[in-house]
C-alpha positions as CSV (number, residue, x, y, z in Angstrom):
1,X,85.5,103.7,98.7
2,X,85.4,104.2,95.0
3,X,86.2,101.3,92.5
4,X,87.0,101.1,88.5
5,X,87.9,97.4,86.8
6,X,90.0,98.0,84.0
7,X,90.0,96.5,80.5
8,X,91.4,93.3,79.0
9,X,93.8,95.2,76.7
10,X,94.8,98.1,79.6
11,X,95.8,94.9,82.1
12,X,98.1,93.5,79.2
13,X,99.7,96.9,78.8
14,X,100.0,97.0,82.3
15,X,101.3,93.9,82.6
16,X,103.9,95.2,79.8
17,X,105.0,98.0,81.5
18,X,104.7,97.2,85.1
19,X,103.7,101.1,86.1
20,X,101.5,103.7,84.9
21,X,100.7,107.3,85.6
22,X,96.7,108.7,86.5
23,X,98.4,112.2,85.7
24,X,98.8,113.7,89.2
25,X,94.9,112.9,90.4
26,X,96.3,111.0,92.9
27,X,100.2,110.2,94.3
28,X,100.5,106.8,94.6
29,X,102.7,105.7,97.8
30,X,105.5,103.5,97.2
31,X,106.6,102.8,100.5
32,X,105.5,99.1,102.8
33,X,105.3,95.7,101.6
34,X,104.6,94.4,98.1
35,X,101.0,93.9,99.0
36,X,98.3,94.9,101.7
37,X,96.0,91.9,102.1
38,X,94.9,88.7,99.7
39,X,91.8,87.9,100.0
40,X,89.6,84.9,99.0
41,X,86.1,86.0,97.4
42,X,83.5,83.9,97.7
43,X,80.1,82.1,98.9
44,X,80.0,81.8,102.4
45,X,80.1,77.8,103.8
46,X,76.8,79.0,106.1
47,X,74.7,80.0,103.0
48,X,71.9,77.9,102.0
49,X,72.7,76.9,98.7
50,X,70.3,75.5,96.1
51,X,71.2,72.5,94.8
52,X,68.8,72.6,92.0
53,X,68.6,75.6,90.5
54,X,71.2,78.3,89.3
55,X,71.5,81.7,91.8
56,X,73.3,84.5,92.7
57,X,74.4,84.8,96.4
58,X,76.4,87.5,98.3
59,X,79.8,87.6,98.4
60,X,82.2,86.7,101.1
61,X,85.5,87.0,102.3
62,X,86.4,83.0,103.0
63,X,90.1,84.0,104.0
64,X,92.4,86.6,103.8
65,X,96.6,87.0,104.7
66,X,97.7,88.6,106.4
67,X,94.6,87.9,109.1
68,X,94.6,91.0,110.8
69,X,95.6,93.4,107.7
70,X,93.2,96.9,108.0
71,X,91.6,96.7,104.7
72,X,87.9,97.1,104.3
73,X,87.2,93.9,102.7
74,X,83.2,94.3,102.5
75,X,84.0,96.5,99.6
76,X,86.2,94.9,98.1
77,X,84.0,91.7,98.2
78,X,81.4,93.6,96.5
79,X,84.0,95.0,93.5
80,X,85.2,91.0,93.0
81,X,81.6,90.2,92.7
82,X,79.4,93.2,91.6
83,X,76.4,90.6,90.6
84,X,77.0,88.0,93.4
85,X,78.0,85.0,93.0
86,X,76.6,82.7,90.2
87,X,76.5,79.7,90.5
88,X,76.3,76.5,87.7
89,X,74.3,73.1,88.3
90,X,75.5,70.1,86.4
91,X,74.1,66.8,86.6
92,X,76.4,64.5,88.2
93,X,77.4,61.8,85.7
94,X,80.3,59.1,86.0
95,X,82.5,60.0,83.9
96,X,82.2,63.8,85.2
97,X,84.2,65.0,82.1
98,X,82.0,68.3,81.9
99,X,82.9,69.5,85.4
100,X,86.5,68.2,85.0
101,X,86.9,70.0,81.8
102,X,85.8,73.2,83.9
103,X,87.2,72.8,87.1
104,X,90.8,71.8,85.3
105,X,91.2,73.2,82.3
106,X,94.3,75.0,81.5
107,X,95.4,78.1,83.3
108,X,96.1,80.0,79.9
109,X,92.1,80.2,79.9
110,X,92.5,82.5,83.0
111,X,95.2,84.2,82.1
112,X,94.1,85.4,78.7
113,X,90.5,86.1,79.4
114,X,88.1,88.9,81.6
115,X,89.1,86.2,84.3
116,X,92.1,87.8,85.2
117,X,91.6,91.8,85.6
118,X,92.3,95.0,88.2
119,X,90.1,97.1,90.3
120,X,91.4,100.7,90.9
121,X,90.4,101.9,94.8
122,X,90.6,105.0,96.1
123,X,89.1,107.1,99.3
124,X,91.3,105.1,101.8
125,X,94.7,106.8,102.6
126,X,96.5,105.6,99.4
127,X,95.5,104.5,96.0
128,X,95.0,100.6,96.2
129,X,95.3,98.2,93.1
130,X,93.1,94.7,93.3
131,X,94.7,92.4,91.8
132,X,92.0,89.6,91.0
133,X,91.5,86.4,89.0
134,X,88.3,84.6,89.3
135,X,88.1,80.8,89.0
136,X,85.4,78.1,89.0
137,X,85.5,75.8,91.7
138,X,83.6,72.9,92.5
139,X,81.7,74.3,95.9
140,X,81.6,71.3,98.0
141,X,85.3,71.3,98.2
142,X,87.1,74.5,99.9
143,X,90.4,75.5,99.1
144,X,93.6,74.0,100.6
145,X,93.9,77.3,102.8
146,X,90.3,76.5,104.1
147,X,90.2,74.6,107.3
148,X,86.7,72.9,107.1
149,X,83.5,74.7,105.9
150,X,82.8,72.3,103.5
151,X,79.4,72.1,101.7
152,X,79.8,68.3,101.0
153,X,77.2,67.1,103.6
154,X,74.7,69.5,102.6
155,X,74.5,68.8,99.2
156,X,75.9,65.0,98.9
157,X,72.2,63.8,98.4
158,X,71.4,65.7,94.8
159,X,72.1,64.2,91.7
160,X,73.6,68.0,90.9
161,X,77.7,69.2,91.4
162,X,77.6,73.0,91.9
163,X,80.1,75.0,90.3
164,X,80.5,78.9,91.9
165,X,84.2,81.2,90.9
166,X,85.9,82.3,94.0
167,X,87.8,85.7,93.1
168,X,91.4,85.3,94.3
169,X,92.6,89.2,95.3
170,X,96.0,90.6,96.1
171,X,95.6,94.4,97.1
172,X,98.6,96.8,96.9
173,X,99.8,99.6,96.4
174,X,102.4,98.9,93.7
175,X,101.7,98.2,90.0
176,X,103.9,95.8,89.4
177,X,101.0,93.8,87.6
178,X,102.8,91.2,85.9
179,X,104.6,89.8,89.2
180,X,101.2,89.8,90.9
181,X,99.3,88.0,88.7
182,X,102.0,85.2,88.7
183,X,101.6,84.8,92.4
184,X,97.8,84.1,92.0
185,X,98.4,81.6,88.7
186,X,101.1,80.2,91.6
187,X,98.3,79.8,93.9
188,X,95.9,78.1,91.5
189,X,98.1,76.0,90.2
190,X,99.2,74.8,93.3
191,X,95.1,74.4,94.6
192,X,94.3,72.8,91.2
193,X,97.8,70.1,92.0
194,X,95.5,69.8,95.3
195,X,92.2,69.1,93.8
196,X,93.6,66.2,91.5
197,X,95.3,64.6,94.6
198,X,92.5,64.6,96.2
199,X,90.3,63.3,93.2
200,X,92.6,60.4,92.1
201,X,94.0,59.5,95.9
202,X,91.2,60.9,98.3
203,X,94.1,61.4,100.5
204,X,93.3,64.1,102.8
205,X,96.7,66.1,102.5
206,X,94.8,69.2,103.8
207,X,97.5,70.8,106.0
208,X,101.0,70.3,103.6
209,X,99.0,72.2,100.7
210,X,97.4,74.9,103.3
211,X,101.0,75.2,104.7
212,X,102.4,75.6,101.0
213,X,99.9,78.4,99.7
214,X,100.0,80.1,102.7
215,X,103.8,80.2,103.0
216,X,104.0,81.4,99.8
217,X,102.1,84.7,101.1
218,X,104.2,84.5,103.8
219,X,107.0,84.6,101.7
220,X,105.9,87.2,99.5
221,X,104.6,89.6,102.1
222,X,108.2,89.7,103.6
223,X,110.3,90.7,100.4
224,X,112.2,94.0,100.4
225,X,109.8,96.4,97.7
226,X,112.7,96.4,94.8
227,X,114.2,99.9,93.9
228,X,114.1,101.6,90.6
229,X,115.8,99.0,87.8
230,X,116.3,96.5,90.3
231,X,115.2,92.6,89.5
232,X,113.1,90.6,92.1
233,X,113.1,86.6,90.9
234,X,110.6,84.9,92.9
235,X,111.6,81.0,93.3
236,X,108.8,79.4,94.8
237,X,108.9,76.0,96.5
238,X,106.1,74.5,94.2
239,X,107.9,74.4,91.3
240,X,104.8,75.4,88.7
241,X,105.6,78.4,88.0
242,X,108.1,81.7,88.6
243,X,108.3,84.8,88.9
244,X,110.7,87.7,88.0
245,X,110.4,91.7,88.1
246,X,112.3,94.4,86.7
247,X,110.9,97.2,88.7
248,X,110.5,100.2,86.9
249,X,111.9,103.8,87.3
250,X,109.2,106.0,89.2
251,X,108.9,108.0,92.7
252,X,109.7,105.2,95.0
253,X,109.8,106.1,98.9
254,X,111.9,104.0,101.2
């Protein structure tokens, strides 16, 4: 499997105009569901992690939907994180402003930066686009989709939070960029709603959010692929954030 990330500037024209042509190398097939598989990027809950020092550790799938999609996710694992995973120690304090200001700062920091980009992959049976934006979590606490695998007991002794970005991936076959990406900043938005629960409450609402974020790739997964100059409006339980489409004119298969 080959891989190329694109730039900042070609994922905003992208995101513009929703399709592109690679100039007959390779026919893209426009037949299926809106996307292959999402998958969760990560470290692993059964890594060693150092609580003291900064490192880069292998990436991991943590989760992926659907759970038995064909997609070889090693690779893909490897194009999130080409470098491993990095991750940031910072001293524990009480007012923990630092790590709040990075763990919940505004989502237009993602959107609008080389957090939020695409991987082109070919040498399976059809060209796949990876959808991917990368955020910084706090690694003691998995996401809501998560059940368990927390790395709070391992590290609740140090005086040190560890910060690692987990690469949240859609892979499809359609380049309808713009609609993707607002399904991921969905999906944030919704873990971030999660994470301040859980911060100000410590209520342990694990399996509502989990059913949210993974109904909304539920939901997702099961829309009809729009035809040429059709509209798909996404309306998503949350209530964050939307989504519409305009889909393109292209070859479309049904």
């Amino acid at each position: 499997m080959r891989a190329r990330t694109l730039s900042n500037e070609a994922v905003d024209e992208l995101k513009k105009r929703q399709s592109f042509s690679l100039h007959g190398a390779i026919t893209p097939q426009r037949e299926g569901n809106l996307f292959e598989v999402f998958l969760l990027v990560g470290i692993s809950a059964k890594v060693k992690v150092d609580a003291e020092k900064s490192k880069s550790y292998k990436p991991s799938v943590l989760f992926r939907y659907p759970p038995n999609a064909n997609v070889s996710s090693l690779h893909v694992s490897q194009f999130c994180f080409p470098n491993g995973v990095k991750t940031k120690v910072v001293k524990r304090t009480q007012s923990s402003s630092k790590k709040n200001a990075l763990l919940f700062g505004s989502l237009a920091n993602l959107e609008k930066s080389n957090r939020s980009f695409v991987i082109l992959l070919s040498g399976e049976k059809h060209l796949l686009y990876g959808v991917c934006v990368v955020n910084d979590e706090l690694l003691m606490d998995p996401p809501s989709v998560l059940s368990g695998g927390s790395f709070l007991e391992r590290n609740n002794r140090s005086k040190n939070d560890i910060i690692a970005p987990r690469c949240y991936c859609l892979l499809t076959k359609f380049p309808f960029f713009k609609l993707h990406f607002e399904i991921l900043y969905n999906v944030l938005a919704q873990e971030r709603l999660y994470r301040l629960e859980m911060e100000v409450s410590g209520n342990t609402s694990e399996s509502e959010k989990k059913n949210k974020v993974v109904a909304l790739f539920e939901f997702y997964f099961k829309q009809r692929v729009p035809r040429e100059g059709e509209s798909l409006t996404i309306k998503l339980d949350t209530d964050i954030r939307g989504a519409e489409l305009l889909c393109p004119v292209g070859v479309f298969r049904y």
